[in-house]
C-alpha positions in Angstrom: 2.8 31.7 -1.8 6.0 33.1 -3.0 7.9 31.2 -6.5 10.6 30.0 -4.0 8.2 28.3 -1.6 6.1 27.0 -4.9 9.6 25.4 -6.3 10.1 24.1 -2.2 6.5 22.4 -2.2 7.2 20.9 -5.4 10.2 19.3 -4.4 9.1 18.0 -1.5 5.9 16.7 -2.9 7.9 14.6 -5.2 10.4 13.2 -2.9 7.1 12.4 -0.3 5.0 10.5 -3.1 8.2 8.6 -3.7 8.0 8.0 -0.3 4.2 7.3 -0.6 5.0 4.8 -3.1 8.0 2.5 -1.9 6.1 2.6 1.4 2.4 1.5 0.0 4.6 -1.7 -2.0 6.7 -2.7 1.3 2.2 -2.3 3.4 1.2 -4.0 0.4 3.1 -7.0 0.4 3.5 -7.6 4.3 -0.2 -7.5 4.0 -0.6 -9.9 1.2 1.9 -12.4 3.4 0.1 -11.9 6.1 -3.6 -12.6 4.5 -2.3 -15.8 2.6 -0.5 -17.0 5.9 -2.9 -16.5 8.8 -6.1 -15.2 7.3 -6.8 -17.7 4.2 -5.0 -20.8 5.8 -6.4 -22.9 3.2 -5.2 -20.8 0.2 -2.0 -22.8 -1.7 1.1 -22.6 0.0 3.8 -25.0 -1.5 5.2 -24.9 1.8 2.2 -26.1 3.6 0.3 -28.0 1.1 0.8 -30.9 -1.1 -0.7 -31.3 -5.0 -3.2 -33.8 -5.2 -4.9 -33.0 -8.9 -3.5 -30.8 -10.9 -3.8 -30.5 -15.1 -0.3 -31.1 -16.3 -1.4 -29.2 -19.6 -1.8 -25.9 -18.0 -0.3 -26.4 -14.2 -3.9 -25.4 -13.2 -4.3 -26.8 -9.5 -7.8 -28.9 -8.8 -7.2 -29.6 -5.3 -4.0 -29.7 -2.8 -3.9 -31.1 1.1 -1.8 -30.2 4.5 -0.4 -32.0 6.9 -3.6 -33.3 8.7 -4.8 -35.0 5.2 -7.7 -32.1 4.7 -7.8 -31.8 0.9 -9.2 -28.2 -0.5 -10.1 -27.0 -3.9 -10.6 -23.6 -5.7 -14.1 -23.6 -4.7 -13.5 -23.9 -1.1 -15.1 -20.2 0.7 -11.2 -19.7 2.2 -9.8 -19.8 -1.0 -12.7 -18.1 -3.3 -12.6 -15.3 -0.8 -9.0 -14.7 -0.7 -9.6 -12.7 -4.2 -11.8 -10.0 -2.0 -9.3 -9.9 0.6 -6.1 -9.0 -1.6 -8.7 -6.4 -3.5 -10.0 -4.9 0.0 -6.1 -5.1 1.1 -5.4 -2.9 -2.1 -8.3 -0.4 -1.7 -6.7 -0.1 1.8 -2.8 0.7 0.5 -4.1 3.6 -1.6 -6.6 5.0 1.0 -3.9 5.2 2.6 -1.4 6.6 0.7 -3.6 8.8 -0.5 -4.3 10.0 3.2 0.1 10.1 3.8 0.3 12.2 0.7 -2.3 15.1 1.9 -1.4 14.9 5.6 2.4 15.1 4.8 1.3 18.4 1.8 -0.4 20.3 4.5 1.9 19.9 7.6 4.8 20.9 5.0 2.7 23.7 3.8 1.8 25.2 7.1 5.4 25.3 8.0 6.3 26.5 4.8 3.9 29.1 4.1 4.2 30.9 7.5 8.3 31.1 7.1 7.6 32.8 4.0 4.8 35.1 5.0 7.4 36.2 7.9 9.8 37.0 5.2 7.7 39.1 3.6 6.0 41.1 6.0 9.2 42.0 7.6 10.5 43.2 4.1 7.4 45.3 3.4 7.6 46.8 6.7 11.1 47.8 6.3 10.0 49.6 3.2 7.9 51.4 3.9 
């Protein structure tokens, strides 16, 4: 790989894990939206659910209830579990991006290196 095609990959590889990055945020928090809204229905949602207990103390909520009167509380399996989903959901966004990043480097790369290597071999025949 020649200095100019080093200096090429570099540049690309930064704008792509910018990229990488703005896109794995935007995955991150459709997904979390999505999980809290039609995965964990029973999760808080001030827009969907009403306080019933809470400690005024430390705003820490004891149980809420929707619109058909069924009242949850931290302990319910919806809402306990919701902590694994967002962490599975996570472990997903960087899988991912890691997977985008390393696609996107070789593609680049083979299109890249054989420009170069073209270059090259063209010079060195012409010298000889």
């Amino acid at each position: 790989m020649t200095e100019i095609s080093k200096k090429k990959l570099g540049k690309f590889s930064i704008k792509l894990s910018c990229a990488v990055l703005m896109l794995s945020v935007l995955f991150f928090w459709v997904g979390l939206n999505l999980l809290e809204s039609e995965v964990f229905t029973h999760y808080y949602n001030p827009n969907k659910h009403v306080i019933v207990s809470q400690n005024q103390d430390t705003k820490e909520l004891y149980s809420w209830k929707d619109a058909r009167g069924n009242v949850y509380t931290p302990e319910d399996p919806q809402v306990a579990n919701f902590t694994w989903g967002s962490t599975g959901l996570l472990l997903l966004t960087m899988l991912l991006g890691i997977a985008f990043q390393k696609v996107g480097i070789r593609v680049y790369t083979k299109t890249l290196i054989p420009k170069y290597e073209t270059i090259n071999f063209q010079y060195n025949k012409g010298g000889e």
